[in-house]
SESEMAR-16784 format. One record per residue (C-alpha): residue number from 1; residue in three letters; chain; x, y, z. Coordinates in pm, 1 decimal. Layout:
residues N
num; residuo; cadena; xx; yy; zz
NUM; ALA; A; X; Y; Z .
...
This chain:
residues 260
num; residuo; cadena; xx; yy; zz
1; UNK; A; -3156.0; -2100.3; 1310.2 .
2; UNK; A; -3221.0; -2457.6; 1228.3 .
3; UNK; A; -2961.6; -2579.8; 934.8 .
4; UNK; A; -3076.2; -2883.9; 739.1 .
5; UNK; A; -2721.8; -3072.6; 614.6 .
6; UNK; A; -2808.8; -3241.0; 231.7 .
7; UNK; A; -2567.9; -3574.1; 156.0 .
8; UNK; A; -2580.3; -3621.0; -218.1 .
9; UNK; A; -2350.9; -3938.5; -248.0 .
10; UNK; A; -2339.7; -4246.5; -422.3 .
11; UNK; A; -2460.0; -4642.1; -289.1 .
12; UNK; A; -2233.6; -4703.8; -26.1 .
13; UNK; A; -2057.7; -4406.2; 50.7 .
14; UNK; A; -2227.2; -4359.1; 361.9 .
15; UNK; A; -1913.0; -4300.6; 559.3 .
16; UNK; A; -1794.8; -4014.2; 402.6 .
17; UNK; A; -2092.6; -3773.7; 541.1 .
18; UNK; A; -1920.0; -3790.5; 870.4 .
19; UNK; A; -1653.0; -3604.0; 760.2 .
20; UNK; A; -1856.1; -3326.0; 584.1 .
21; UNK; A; -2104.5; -3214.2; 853.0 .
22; UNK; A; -2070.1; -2875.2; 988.4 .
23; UNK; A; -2300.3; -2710.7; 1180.7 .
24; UNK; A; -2651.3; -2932.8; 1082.0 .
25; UNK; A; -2907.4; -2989.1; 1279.8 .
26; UNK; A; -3026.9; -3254.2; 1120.2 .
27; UNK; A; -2824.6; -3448.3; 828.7 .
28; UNK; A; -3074.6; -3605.9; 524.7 .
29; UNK; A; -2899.6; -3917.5; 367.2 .
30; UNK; A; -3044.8; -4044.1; -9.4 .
31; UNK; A; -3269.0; -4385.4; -81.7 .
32; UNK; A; -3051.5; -4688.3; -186.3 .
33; UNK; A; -2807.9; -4560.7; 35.4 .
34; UNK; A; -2590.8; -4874.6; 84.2 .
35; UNK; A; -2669.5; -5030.8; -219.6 .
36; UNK; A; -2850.7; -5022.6; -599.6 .
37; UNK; A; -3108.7; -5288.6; -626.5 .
38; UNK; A; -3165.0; -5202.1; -983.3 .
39; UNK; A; -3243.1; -5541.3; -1124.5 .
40; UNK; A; -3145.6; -5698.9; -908.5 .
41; UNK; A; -3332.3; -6085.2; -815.5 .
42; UNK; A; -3548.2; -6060.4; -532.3 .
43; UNK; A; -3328.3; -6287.2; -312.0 .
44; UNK; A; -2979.7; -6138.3; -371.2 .
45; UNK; A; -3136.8; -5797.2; -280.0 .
46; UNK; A; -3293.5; -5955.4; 82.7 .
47; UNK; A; -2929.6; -6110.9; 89.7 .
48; UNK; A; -2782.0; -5760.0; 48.3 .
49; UNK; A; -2979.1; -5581.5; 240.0 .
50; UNK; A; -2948.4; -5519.8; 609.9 .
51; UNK; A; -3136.5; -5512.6; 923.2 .
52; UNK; A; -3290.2; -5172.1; 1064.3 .
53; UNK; A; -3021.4; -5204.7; 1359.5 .
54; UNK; A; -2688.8; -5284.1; 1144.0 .
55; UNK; A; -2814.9; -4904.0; 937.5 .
56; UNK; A; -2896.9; -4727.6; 1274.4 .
57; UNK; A; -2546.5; -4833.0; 1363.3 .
58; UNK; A; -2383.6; -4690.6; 1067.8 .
59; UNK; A; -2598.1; -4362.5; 1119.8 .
60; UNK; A; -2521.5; -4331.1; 1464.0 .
61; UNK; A; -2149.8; -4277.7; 1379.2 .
62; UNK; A; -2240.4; -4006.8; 1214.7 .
63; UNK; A; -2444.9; -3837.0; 1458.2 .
64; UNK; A; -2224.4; -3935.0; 1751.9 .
65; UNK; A; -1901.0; -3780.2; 1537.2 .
66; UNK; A; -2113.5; -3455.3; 1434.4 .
67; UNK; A; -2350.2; -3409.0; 1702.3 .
68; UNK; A; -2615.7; -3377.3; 1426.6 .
69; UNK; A; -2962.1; -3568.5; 1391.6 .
70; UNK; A; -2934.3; -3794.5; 1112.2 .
71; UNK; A; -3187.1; -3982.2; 854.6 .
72; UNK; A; -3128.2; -4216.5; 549.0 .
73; UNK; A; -3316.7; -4457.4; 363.1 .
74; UNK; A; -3196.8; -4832.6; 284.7 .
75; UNK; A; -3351.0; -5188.3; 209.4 .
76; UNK; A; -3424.4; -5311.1; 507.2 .
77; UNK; A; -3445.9; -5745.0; 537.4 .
78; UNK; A; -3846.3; -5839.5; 548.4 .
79; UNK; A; -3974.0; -6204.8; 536.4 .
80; UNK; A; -3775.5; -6369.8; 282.7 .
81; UNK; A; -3745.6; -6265.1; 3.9 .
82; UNK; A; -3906.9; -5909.8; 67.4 .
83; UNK; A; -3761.2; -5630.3; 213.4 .
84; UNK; A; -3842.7; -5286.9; 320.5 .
85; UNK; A; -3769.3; -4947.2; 201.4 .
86; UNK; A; -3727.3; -4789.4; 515.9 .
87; UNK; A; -3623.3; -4431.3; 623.3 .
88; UNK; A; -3480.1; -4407.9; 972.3 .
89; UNK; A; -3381.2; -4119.4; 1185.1 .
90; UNK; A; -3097.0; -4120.6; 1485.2 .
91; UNK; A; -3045.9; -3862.9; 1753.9 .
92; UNK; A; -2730.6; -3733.2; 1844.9 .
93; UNK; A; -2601.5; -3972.2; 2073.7 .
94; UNK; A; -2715.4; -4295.2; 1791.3 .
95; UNK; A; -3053.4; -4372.6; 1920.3 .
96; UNK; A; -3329.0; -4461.8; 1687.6 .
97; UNK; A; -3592.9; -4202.5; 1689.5 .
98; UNK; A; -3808.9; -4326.1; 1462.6 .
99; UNK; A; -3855.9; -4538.1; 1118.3 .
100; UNK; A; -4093.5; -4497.1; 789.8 .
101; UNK; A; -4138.8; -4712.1; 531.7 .
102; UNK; A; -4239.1; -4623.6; 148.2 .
103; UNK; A; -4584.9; -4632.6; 127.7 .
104; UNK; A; -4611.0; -4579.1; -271.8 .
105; UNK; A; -4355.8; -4799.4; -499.0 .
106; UNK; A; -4226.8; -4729.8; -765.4 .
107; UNK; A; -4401.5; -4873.7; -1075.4 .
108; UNK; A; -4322.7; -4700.5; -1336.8 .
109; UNK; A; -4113.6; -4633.6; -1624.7 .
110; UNK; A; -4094.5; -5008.2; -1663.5 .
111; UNK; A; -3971.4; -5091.9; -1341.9 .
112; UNK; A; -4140.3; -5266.2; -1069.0 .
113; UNK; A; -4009.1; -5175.8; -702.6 .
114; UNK; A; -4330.6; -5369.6; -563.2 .
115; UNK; A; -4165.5; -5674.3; -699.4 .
116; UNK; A; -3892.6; -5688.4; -413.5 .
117; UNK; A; -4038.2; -5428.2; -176.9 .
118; UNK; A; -4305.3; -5477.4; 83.1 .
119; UNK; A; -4517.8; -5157.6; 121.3 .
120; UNK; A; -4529.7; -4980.6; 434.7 .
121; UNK; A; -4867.7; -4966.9; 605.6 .
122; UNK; A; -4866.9; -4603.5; 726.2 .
123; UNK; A; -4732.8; -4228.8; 626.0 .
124; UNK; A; -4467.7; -4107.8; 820.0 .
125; UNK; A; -4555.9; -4015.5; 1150.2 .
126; UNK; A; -4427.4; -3632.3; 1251.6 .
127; UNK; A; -4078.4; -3618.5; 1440.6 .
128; UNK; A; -3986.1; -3310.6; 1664.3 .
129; UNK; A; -3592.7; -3223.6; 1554.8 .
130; UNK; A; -3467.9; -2964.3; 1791.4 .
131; UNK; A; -3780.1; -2785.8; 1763.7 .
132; UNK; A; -3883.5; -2843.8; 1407.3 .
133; UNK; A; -4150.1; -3097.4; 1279.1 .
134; UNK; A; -4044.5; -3324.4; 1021.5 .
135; UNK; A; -4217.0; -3581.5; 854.1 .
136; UNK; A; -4047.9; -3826.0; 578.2 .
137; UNK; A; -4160.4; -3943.9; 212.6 .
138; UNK; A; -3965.7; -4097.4; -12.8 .
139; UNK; A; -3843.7; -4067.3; -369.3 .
140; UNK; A; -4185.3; -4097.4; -564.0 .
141; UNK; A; -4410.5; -4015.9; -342.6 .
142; UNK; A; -4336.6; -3685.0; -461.2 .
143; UNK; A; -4583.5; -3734.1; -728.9 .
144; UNK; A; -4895.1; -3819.1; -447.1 .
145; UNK; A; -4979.0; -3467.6; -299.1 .
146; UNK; A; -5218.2; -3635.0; -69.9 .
147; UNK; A; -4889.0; -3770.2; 70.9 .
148; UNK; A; -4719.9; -3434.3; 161.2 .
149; UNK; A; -5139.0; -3314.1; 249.7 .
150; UNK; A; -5166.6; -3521.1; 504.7 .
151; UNK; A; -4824.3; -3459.6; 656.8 .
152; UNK; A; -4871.3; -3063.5; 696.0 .
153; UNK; A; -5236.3; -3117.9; 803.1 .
154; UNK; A; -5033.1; -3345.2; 1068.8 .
155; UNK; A; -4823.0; -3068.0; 1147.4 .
156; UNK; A; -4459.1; -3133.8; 973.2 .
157; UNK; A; -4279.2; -2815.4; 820.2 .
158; UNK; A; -3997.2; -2946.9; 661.7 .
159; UNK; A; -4105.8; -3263.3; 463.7 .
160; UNK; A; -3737.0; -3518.3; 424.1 .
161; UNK; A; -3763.7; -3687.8; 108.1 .
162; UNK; A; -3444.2; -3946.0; 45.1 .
163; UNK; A; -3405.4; -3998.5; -313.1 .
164; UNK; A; -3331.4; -4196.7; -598.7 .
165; UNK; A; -3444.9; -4078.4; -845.4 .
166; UNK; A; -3347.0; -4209.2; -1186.8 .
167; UNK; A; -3243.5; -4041.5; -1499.4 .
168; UNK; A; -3447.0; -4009.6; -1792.1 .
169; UNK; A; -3588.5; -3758.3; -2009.3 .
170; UNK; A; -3727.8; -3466.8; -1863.2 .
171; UNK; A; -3683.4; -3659.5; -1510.5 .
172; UNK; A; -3461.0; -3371.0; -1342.3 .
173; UNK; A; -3701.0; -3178.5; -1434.0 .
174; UNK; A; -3994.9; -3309.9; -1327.4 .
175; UNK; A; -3816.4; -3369.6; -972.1 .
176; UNK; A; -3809.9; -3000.3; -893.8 .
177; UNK; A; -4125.1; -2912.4; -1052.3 .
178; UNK; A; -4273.2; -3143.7; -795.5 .
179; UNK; A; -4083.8; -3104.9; -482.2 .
180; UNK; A; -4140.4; -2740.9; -523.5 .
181; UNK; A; -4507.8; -2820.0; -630.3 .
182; UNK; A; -4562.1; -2971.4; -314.0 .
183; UNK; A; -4393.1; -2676.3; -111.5 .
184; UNK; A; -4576.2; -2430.8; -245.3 .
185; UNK; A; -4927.6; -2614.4; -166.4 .
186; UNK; A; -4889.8; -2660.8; 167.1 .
187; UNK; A; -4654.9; -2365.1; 241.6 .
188; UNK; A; -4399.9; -2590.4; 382.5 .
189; UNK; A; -4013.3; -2661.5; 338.9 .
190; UNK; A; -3967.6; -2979.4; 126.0 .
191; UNK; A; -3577.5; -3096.5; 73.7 .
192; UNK; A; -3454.4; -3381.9; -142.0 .
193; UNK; A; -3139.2; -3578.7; -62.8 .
194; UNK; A; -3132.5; -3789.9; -412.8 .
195; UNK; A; -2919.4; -4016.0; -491.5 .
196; UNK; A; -2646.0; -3971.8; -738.2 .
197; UNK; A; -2477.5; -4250.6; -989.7 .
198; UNK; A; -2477.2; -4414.5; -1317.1 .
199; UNK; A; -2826.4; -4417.6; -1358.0 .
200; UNK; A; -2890.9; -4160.3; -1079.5 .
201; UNK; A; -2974.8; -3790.4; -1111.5 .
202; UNK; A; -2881.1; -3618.1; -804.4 .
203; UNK; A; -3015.4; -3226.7; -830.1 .
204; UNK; A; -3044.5; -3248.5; -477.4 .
205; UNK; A; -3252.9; -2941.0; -380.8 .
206; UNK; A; -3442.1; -2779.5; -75.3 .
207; UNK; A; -3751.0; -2562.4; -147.1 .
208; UNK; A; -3918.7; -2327.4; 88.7 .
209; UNK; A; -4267.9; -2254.1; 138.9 .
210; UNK; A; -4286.0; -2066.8; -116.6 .
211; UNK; A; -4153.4; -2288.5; -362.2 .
212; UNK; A; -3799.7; -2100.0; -434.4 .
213; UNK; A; -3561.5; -2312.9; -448.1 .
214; UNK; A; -3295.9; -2208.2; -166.4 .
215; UNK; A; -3024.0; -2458.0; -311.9 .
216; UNK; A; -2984.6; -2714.4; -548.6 .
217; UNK; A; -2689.7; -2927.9; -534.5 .
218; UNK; A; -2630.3; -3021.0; -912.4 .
219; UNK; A; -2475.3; -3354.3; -1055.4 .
220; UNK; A; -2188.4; -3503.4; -834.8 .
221; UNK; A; -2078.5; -3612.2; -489.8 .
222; UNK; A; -2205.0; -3284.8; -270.8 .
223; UNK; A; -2301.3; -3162.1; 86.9 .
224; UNK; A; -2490.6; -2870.1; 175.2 .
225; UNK; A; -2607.9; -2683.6; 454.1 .
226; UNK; A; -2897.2; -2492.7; 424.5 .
227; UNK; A; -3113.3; -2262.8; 653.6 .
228; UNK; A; -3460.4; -2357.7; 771.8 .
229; UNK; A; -3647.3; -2048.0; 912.3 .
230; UNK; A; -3946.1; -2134.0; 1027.8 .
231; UNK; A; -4114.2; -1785.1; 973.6 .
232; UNK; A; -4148.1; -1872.2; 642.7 .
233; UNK; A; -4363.0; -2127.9; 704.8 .
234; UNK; A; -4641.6; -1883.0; 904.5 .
235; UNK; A; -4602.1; -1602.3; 666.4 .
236; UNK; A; -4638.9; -1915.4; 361.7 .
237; UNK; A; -4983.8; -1974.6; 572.7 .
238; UNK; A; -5093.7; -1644.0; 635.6 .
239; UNK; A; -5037.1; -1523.3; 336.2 .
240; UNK; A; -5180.1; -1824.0; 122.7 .
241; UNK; A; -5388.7; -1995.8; 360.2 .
242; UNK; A; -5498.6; -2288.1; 147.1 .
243; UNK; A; -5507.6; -2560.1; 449.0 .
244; UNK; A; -5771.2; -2306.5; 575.0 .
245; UNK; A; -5937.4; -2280.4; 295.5 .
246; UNK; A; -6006.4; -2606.1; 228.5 .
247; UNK; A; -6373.0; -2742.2; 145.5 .
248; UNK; A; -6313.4; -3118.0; 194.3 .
249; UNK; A; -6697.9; -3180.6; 169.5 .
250; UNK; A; -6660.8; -3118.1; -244.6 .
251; UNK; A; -6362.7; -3386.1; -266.0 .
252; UNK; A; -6532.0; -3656.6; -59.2 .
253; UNK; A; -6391.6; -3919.0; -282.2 .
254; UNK; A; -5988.3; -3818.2; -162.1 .
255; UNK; A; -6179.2; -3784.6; 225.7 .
256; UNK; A; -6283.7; -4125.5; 274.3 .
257; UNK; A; -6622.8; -3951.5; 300.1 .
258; UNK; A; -6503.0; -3799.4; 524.0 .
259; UNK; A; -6619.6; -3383.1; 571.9 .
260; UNK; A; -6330.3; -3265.3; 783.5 .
């Protein structure tokens, strides 16, 4: 069975996952992985961040140590001053697979992500990991279902969401409400590698298609391994068929117009 690994660390402990991988498949690293741009000036954040090959490089040490897929988000260096926030996947043997960047910034709560961060122009496109379909999002584009819509409609069952998600009231909650919100809907898996730190929450979790939540990894440094078993998934759509039962011709307006 496929096992998803979960690295809940803090900026810049990258490193240390490739000591803790056991037996994943596939290893899911937070946002802000090498770094916290929290207010931060534009320019010292393109001058900290990296270039998409420099973070394949430090994720292919990983995957070439544990023989694991392995994913991670980090500010990658745009036209100057912007940069991107960009997911990026490795194979085993360290070659890129494939890259997303955020689509929906975060502005909210007072901060303004779009102020350093160039948008990406397209969802994530659907990866085949030993056999399973994954598709990325990122940190709050948990709170766009059309996001996580289009990806199962695409044909992802697990949905990879690196994380940071920032502390506030009622924020941890509100993270699992809607990773398991978005689950549920499309009777996929949906796991959350989030960030953890001073103003980080972690709660890590992974939530199967029927929105229990098969582990959460609490406050802290943590790894975990966790099942993926794809039967879920086809009893999840058999059971509550709701991308069958769809009647996009009454939601035009979320469509494009479109009927289908």
């Amino acid at each position: 069975m496929f096992r998803l690994g979960i690295a809940q660390i803090q900026p810049g402990d990258v490193e240390k996952v490739a000591g803790l991988v056991k037996e994943a498949d596939l290893v899911l690293l937070p946002e802000y992985s090498l770094f916290d741009p929290t207010g931060l000036p534009a320019e010292e954040v393109w001058q900290r961040a990296t270039t998409l090959e420099d973070f394949v490089e430090r994720l292919g040490r990983i995957a070439s140590r544990s023989g694991a897929y392995v994913a991670g988000a980090f500010l990658e260096r745009g036209p100057r001053p912007r940069v991107y926030n960009t997911t990026a996947l490795v194979s085993p043997s360290g070659a890129l697979v494939g890259i997303y960047r955020k689509t929906h910034l975060f502005d909210a709560y007072g901060y303004r992500e779009s102020d350093v961060v160039e948008p990406g122009a397209e969802l994530s496109q659907v990866f085949d990991v030993k056999g399973v379909k994954v598709g990325f999002a990122v940190c709050f584009e948990l709170r766009f279902p059309e996001v996580f819509r289009e990806l199962a409609l695409a044909g992802v069952q697990l949905a990879a969401v690196p994380a940071a998600w920032y502390s506030g009231p009622l924020k941890e909650e509100t993270l699992h409400v809607l990773a398991r919100a978005r689950a549920v809907e499309n009777g996929i898996y949906v796991a959350v590698a989030a960030l953890y730190g001073q103003r980080f929450t972690g709660r890590s979790l992974v939530a199967n298609p029927f929105g229990v939540v098969e582990a959460e990894l609490g406050a802290g440094e943590r790894y975990r391994e966790v099942a993926i078993d794809l039967s879920l998934v086809e009893e999840a759509r058999k059971t509550v068929p709701t991308l069958n039962l769809r009647r996009p011709r009454l939601y035009k307006s979320l469509c494009g117009g479109k009927e289908t």
